[in-house]
C-alpha positions, 0 to 999 in steps of 0.5 A: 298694665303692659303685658310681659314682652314678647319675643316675637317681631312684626314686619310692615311695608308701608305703602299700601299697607299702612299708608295709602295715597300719600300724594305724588310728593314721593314720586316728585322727589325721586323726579326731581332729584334725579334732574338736579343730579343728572340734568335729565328730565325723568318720570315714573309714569311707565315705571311699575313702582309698586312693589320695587325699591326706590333704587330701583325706580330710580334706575328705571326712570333714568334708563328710560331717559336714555342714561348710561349704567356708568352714569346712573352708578355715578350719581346713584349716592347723591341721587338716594341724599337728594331724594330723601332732603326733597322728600322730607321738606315736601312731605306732608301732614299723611295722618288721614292716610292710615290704612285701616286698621293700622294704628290699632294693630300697631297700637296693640302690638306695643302694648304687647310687648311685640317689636314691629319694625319696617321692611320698605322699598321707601329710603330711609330718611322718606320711609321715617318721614313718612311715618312720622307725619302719619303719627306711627313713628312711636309704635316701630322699633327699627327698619330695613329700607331701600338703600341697604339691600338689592331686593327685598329679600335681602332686606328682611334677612336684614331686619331679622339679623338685627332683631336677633342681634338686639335680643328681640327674638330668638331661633324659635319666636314668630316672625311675620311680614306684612305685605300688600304686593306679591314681592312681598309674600316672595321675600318673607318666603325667601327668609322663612317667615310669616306671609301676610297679604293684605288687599289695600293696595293695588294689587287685587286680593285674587293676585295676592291669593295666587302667591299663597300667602299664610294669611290673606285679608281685606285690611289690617282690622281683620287681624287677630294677635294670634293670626300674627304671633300664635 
């Protein structure tokens, strides 16, 4: 039997922290859609895209290529619906790319009762892909994604309007964010919730304990129900 739900809601990214080495097929779509919308010849290889939003990256790889702000705010909407079309007839079969201990922890937080949900600088249409082809799609209720904030921050102010919104939390439940990059520890400490690191990424433990986040673990098997929600 499932226990009595619990309001509380669990936060995760997703690149590195429940999928890791997805392949270059989300970096080729950015690419490519970028080149179909613009006819520039574009790459991310001198973009930091670990820890941005897909926005963001795109942005950065087309000011490289020497676009304009006019041109890039012009093309930005039928870049963002290029990119998630490409993604999704690319994508590919990404269950041996959960990080470990993912599906367990998402596992035990629906037979909990606990809402989980997404906060991602992956597109929406990429980010569900994703999680569809990795067989978590069931375990994640909602998400807040790329297109739908400047900055991470904002997206988890997003996420948790919506659970209380929906009724899964109140002013009091616990509220935790799952992250393997410093941006974000920052974000989840922009919206007063639960900073949780986890080492499976590039960013390096040591980097990671520099922005003091509440908790700091190898991986997603280090951690307990009470560790995310008392």
């Amino acid at each position: 039997m499932c226990a009595t739900p619990r309001q509380a809601l669990v936060l995760f990214d997703i690149d590195g922290t429940l999928l890791r080495r997805a392949g270059p097929h989300h970096r080729q779509a950015l690419v490519d859609a970028a080149r179909r919308a613009t006819g520039l010849e574009t790459t991310t290889e001198d973009v930091p895209v670990q820890g941005m939003l897909d926005r963001d990256i795109l942005v950065q790889m087309l000011r490289n290529a020497g676009a304009s702000k006019a041109l890039i705010r012009r093309k930005m909407p039928e870049m963002v619906a290029l990119a998630q079309s490409i993604y999704r007839r690319r994508c590919p079969n990404l269950r041996s790319k959960v990080c470990p201990g993912a599906r367990m922890l998402l596992y035990r937080l629906s037979r909990r009762g606990v809402t989980a949900g997404l906060v991602t600088g992956n597109l929406t249409q990429i980010g569900w892909k994703k999680m569809e082809s990795a067989g978590l799609r069931r375990y994640l209720r909602f998400g807040a994604f790329a297109e739908l904030a400047d900055d991470r921050a904002g997206l988890v102010c997003i996420a948790l309007k919506e659970a209380r919104r929906q009724g899964w939390i109140n002013g009091t439940s616990p509220v935790a964010l799952i992250g393997d990059h410093p941006n974000d520890i920052n974000a989840a400490r922009a919206n007063s919730v639960r900073a949780i690191a986890v080492a499976t990424g590039l960013a390096s433990a040591e980097e990671l304990a520099a922005h003091s986040p509440d908790i700091l673990v190898p991986d997603l098997r280090a951690l307990s129900m009470e560790m995310l929600i008392g």
